[in-house]
N, C-alpha and C positions, 0 to 999 in steps of 0.2 A: 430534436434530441433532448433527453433527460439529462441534467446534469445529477451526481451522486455527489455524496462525500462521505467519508466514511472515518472515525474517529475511537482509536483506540487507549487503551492506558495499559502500560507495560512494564512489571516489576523488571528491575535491570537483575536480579542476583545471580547467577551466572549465566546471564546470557551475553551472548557475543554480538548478534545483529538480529532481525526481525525483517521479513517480505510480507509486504501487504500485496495482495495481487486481486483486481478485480476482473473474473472473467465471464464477456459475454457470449452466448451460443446459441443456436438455433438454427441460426441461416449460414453464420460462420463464425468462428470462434475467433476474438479480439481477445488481447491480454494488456490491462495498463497494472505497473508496477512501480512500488518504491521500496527500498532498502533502506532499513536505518543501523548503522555500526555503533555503539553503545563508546567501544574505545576514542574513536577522532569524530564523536557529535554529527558526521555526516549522513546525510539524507541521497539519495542518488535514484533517480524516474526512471524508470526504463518501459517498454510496447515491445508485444510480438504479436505476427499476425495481421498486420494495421492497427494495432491499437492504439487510443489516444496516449500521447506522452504527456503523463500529467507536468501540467505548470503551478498546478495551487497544493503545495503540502509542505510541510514542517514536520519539525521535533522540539517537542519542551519540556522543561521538568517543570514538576508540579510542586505545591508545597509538601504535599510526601515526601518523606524522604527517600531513596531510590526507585522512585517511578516518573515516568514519563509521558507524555502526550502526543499521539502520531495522528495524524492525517493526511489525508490526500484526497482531491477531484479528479472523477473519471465520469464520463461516457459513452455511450456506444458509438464509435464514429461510422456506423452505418445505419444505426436506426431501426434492423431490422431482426435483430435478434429478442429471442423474447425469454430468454432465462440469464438469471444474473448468479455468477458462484463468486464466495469471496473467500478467501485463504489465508491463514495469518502460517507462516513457518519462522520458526523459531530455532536458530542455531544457537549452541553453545559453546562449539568451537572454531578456530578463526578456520 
């Protein structure tokens, strides 16, 4: 298996929280996910499907001024899928 990681930067100005979802497909669709809520600093993993529950990801602010740093590790926990989709959604309210 491949490991990913995947690294974004995210103006906070009104947003509320942000999903990073990496989904793989082909032979069956895995979903690994993290959430990050801007108001309580929290980060939260979540998997549908069998997907890997990521264990490696944060949140940090940068030396910008309201921007942030998100990441997360995922890969396919079956190996056998051969397209990767990634999705950033963006809420703006709770």
């Amino acid at each position: 298996t491949t490991l990913f990681r995947s690294i974004i930067y995210q103006a906070i100005q009104d947003t509320y929280q942000v999903d990073l979802q990496a989904i793989f497909s082909g032979s069956s669709t895995r979903t690994s996910q993290i959430t990050y809520t801007f108001d309580t600093n929290t980060v939260t993993a979540s998997n549908s499907g069998s997907g890997f529950l990521p264990t490696n990801y944060g949140a940090q602010t940068t030396t910008s001024t309201g921007w942030y740093r998100l990441w997360f590790a995922f890969n396919d926990t079956s190996g056998l899928n051969n397209t990767l989709q990634f999705r950033i959604l963006i809420s703006t309210t709770c």
